[in-house]
Every structure is written in C-alpha cells, then in structure tokens.
N, C-alpha and C positions, 0 to 999 in steps of 0.2 A: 436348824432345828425347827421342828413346824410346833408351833407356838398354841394353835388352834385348841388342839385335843386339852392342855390343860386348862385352857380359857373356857370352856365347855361347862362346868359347874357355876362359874360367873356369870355366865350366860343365861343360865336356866333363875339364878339368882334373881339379876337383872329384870327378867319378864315378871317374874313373882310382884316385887317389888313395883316395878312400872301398872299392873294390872291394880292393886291396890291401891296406889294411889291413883290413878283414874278413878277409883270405885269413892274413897272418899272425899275426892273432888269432884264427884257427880260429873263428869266425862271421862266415862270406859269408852277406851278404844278399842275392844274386844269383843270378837265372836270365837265360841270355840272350833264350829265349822271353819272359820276362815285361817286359825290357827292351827289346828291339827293338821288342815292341807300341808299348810306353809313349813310346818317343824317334821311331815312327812317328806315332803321335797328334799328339806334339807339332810332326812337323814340317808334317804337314798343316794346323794349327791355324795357322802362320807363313803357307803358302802360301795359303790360305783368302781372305786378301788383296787376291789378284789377280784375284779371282771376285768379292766383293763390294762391292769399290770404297771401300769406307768408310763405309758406309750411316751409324755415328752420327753421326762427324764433320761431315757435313751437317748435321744436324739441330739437332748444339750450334753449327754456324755458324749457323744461322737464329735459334736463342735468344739466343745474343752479339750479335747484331746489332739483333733485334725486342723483345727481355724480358725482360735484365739488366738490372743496376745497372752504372754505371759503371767501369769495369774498371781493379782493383786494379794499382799498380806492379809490375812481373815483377822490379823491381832489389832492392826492398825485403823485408829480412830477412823482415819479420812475413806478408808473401803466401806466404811458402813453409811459415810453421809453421802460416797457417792452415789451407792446402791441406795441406800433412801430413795433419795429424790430419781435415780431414772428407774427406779423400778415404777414409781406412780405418774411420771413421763410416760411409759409404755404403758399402764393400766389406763390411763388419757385415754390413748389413742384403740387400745383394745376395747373398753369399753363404747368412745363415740364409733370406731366401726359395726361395732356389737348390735348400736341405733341405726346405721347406716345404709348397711349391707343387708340384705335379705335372709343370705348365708348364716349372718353371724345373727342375728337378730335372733332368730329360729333356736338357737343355744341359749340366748340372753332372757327371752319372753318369759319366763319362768319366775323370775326374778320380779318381775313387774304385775305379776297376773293378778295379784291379791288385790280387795277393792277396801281393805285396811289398813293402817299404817302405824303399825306399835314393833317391837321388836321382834318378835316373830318373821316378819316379813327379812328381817336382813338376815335371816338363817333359811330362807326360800330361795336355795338356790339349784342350778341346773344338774345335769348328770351327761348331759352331752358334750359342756367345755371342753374335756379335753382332745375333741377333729381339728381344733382348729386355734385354739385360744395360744399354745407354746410360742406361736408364730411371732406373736407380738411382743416375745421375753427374749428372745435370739439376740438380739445385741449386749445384751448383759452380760451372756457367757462368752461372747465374740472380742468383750473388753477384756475379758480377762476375771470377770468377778468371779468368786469359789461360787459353789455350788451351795455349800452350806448358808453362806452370807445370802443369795438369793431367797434362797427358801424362810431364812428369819425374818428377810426384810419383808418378803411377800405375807407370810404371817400377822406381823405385825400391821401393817397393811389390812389387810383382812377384820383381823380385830378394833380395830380403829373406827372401820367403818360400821362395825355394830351399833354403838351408842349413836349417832344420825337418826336412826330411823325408830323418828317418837314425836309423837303429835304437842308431847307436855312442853317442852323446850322452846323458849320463842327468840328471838335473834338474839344477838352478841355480839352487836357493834364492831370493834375494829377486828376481833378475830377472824371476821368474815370474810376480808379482806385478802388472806394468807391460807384458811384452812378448811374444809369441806366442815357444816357445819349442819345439825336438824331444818334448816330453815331452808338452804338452797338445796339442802340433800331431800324435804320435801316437794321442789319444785321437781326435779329431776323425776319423779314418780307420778308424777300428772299428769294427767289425759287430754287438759287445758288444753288447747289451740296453743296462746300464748307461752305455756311453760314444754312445750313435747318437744324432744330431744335437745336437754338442753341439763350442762349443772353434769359433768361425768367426772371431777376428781374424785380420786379415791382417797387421798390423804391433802393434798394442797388444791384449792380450787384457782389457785393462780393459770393454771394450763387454760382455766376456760374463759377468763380475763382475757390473755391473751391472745390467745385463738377464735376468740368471738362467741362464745356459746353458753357465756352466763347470763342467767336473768335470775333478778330478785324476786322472791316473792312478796306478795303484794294483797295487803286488803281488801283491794275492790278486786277482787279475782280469788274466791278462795280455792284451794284447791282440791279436785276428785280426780281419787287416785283409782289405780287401774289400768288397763289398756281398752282404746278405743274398740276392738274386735271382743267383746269381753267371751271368755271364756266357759261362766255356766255351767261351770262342772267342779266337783273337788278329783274326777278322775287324774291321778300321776302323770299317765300314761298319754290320756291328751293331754295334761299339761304341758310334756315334755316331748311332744312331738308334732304339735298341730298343725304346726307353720311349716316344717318338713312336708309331711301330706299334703299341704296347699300347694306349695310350691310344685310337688311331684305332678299334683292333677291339673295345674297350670300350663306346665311343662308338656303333658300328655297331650293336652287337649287344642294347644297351639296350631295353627296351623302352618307356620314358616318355620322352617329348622334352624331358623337364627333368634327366633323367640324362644324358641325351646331351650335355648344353650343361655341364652340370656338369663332367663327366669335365675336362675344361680349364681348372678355375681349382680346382678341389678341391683340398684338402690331399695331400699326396703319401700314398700309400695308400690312400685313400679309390676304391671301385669302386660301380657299383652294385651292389644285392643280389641280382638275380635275374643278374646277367654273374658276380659271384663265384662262387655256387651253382655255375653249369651250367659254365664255365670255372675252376676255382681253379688258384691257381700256386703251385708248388711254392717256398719258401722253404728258405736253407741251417741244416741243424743245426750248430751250431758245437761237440754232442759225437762232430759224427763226422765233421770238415772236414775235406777234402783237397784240396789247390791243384790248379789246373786246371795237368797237365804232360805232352802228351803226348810219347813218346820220339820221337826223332829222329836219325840220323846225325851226326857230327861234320863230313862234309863238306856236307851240309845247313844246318848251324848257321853255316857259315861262307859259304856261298852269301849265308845271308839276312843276314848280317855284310855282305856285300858289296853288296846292295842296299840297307840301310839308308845306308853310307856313300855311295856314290852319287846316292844320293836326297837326301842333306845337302847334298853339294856343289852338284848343280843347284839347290836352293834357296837357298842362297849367292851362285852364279850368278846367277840371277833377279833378285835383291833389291840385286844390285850394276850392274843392266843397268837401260836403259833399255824397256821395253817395252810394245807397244802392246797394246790389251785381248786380243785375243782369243790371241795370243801367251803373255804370264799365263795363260790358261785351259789351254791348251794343255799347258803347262807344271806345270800344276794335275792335270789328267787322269792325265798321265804319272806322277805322284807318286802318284797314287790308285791306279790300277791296277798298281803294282808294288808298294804297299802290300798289295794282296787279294791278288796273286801269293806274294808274302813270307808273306801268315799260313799260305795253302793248303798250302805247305811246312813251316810251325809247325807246323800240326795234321798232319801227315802224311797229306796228303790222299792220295787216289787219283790211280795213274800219269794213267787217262786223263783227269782234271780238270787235274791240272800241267799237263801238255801242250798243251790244249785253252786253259788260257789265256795261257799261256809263248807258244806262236803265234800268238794275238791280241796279246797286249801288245808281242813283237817286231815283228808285220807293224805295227801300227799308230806304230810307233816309228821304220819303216824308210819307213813312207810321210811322216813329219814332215819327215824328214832331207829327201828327196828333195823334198817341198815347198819347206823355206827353198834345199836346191841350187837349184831351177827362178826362184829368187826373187834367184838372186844372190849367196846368203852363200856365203863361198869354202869352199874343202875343209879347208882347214887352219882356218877357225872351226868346222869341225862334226867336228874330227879326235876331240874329247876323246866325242862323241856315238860315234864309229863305233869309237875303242879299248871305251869301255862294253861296245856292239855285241859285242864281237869277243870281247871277256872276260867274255861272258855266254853266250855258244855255247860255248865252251872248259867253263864249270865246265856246262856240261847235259850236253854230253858227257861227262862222268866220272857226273853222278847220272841219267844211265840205266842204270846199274849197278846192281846193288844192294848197300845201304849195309848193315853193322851198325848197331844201335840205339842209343841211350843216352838217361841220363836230361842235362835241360837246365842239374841244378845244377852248378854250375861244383864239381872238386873242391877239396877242401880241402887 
C-alpha cells in the first residue's frame, strides 16, 4: 500500500505549522517563490505517473515471477523488519550513486536545487527517477519480498524522511547515532566543501557510519544549502533536465569517442578536458552567495498561490478518478504548463512572454473542455474546469496593471 497519498494532508499540515512558528520565532525559513517551485516539482513528480505507466513495476513483476526465491509471508512480523532495513540499505546506495554518478545525479538534482530548507523542500522531488532508480530495488524482489511489503516499506520510508528537512530542530544526541536525523539530514543538502556528498540514509544513518560518508554538522561551518551550479530559475523544466543537456552538449562537443561515451557513466563532475577548457562553468562562491530572489508583486505572488493550489486539486482529482491513458496525459500537460506559466511570473518575466503563454495555456485548456463537452461529460462535471477558467481571467485582468514590487521573503 503506498502510504504517501494519505500522508498528503499531514503534510500540507506540517508546513503550515512549521512556517508559523518560524514567523513567531522571528526565523521564517520561507520564501513563497522558493516554495511554490519546490511543492510544483513535487506535484509533477506525483502526476509523472500517468505518462509512464509504471515502467519498474513491470519489471519486478517479471523478476517475481521468473528469478526469485520463494516469496516471504506478507503476515509475518520478520518480512517487514527485513524489508525495513534492506529497503533503506538499497535507498543507501541509490541515493550515494544518485551523488556519484553523473547519470543519476541528473535525476536526483531536483531534490537539492532549493537555496531553502523547511519542508517544502522534501516534497521537491524529481519526475525523471523512474530510467533508472528500480535498479537499486532488484534484490528485494529477487529475495523473495511481496510486492506489496516493498511498496509499504518504501512508503513509509519516504514519509520518514519528511520531518528531516527543517532548520527549527537542533541535534538529538544519542538518536543520531542509529537514525537519519534534521541535523545530519541538513548537512546532506550543503553546498559546503566540507559537508558535499555526504549524510544519504534515508531512515538509519548507520550505512554512512559504516561506509565512511558521515559527517556532523558543525558550528564553525554553518550551512548553505543549494547546489554549487546554482540554478536561477523556478523554471520545472530546467529544473528537471539541466544536467541531461549538459551532459548531451558535453558529449557532442568532445572530441574522442571515448569521451563522448564516458560523459554517461562518469563520476559526477568529471568533463572532458578539451570540453572543460573551451566551455568551463561557472561554479557558486559561497563567500559571496546570494539566493536566487527575484521581486515580484504581492498580487503576483498570490496569482501563483492560486495556481499552485489548483494544480494540487486536479491532481487529487486524477488520482481519485478513474482514467484512460491519454486523458492522464492530458492532465499531465495541463500541470506542466501552468507549472512554466507559474515560474515565468516567479522570475518576473516579460509582459509579452506572460501573455504569449497565458493564451496558449488558456486556448489549449478551453479546447480540452470543449473536447470532453463534445464527448459527453456534462457541464456541471466540467463546472470546477470553467470556475478555474473564470478565476483565472479575473486575477490577469487586475496584473495587467502594473504591480509594486517586493521581495518574496515572507515578513517577519
């Protein structure tokens, strides 16, 4: 059972909660720019689903069936503690090749891009995971564990790692010891020298005890979070693809065909030498970081408030319907591109850009409508579609005006 979808209100709970108290403890860790990214990411990564059908799950269907062992009791105690513990063994090792590997990095980067660190950020995840990510779950099902047991324990798992990522929380002594904790699970998210690739349990931090790859954090080192390449963008779409393109034009521009092959399975950093030379990339100084924040209107901010919520609900929707493939996709699209609409207003793009794709993303949303109309579905199933519609005309007509500015951190 995936565990996730009902932990979802707890979640949204959670941030509520977390942002207030920042607010009357005078350190909010919150921007709503850097938030709405992050809770966009994540909800694209949910809908992502309906596009790829579940590519691993076939594949451990095929291993269950052809090249397991005999498949452990799902009723009995001891399948769920073994599954505990080597599910987050494999999540180890998935995760530091995640930091390792260029390949996987390129999937994982997503995760890491925010230059914030509240809860939102652990709902900032990718849409690419699943090319490559099952790889690292194969022995689970090759033991013999059900399928369902995987998928609870990976769940829970999952949700575990939520509460971690929050600046308010300060060490916890001997737990720290035995279990991935805000405090190392803040180092793990640092740009540091000291702290960069380091701290990848997902439920026991013992893997990185033992394998060499914990470090504490530490007060004469605080930490900034981020990635050294920083990003500059609330764009989705570079966020979920940048390191792909790099690598591609890496790859292209190489001039030995064993650089070019390389570029794909190298260590994460690793370029060739004559593509570094003639291309180098600029890297962030961390004695003269500044978060990526551009200003924005408050009626702005709350525009994109309002298509983040909308965009949750339809996915919600979705995942509570029944529907046929291309419908999913369909519905995918629509999340995506009001996603790139949403950042274009983050970054304060240009009137004629808003515009240009404000009337693609509506005409294409009004020819949907008019689709499933010609198809049957009644008016009053596509009412909650056409109030969106309707309260999305209303707030463009007020930001054709021009806004005052501001910055995105929330006051204090």
């Amino acid at each position: 059972m995936n565990l996730v979808v009902y932990a979802i209100p707890f979640f949204i709970l959670a941030i509520v909660l977390e942002f207030f108290y920042g607010w009357v403890k005078e350190r909010n860790t919150y921007r709503l720019n850097d938030s709405i990214s992050s809770l966009f990411l994540g909800i694209l990564s949910q809908a992502m689903r309906f596009v790829t059908l579940g590519v691993g799950g076939a594949i451990y269907y095929l291993i269950t069936e052809h090249f397991s062992t005999p498949l452990m009791d799902p009723h009995h105690w001891a399948t769920w503690v073994v599954a505990m513990i080597l599910y987050d063994f494999c999540y180890y090792w998935l995760h530091r090749m995640g930091h390792e590997r260029t390949i996987l990095w390129a999937a994982h980067v997503a995760h890491h891009q925010s230059e914030d660190y509240n809860l939102t950020t652990a709902l900032r995840q990718t849409s690419t995971g699943f090319l490559f990510g099952w790889v690292f779950f194969v022995p689970m099902y090759m033991l013999g564990i059900p399928a369902e047991v995987v998928i609870t324990v990976g769940s829970i798992n999952l949700i575990y790692q939520f509460w971690v990522h929050t600046e308010h929380i300060p060490k916890l002594g001997w737990f720290e010891w035995i279990f991935v904790s805000p405090s190392n699970h803040r180092v793990h998210h640092a740009q540091n020298d000291l702290y960069m690739d380091r701290n990848y349990g997902g439920l026991f931090i013992i893997w990185d005890r033992v394998f060499g790859t914990f470090q504490e954090e530490r007060k004469d080192d605080p930490v900034v979070f981020g990635i050294r390449g920083a990003l500059n963008s609330w764009n989705p779409v570079k966020a979920l693809t940048h390191v792909y393109i790099d690598m591609a034009k890496d790859s292209w521009s190489a001039a030995r065909w064993r650089d070019k092959m390389r570029v794909w399975v190298a260590h994460t950093g690793w370029r060739p030498a004559d593509v570094a030379l003639q291309y180098p990339r600029q890297k962030t100084d961390l004695r003269d970081f500044k978060r990526y924040d551009p200003k924005i209107s408050w009626l702005v901010s709350m525009y994109c408030l309002f298509q983040l919520v909308s965009v949750g609900l339809l996915l919600g929707a979705m995942q509570s319907a029944e529907l046929a493939y291309w419908h999913g996709v369909a519905g995918w699209v629509v999340v995506l591109a009001t996603a790139i609409t949403t950042a274009l207003w983050l970054e304060g793009g240009a009137a004629s850009d808003l515009n240009r794709w404000e009337l693609l993303r509506l005409g294409a949303l009004s020819l949907l409508v008019l689709l499933f109309w010609s198809r049957g579905v009644s008016v009053s199933a596509l009412a909650p579609t056409l109030m969106y519609a309707g309260m999305n005309a209303l707030f463009l007509l007020f930001l054709l005006r021009p806004q005052p500015l501001h910055n995105s951190k929330v006051a204090r």
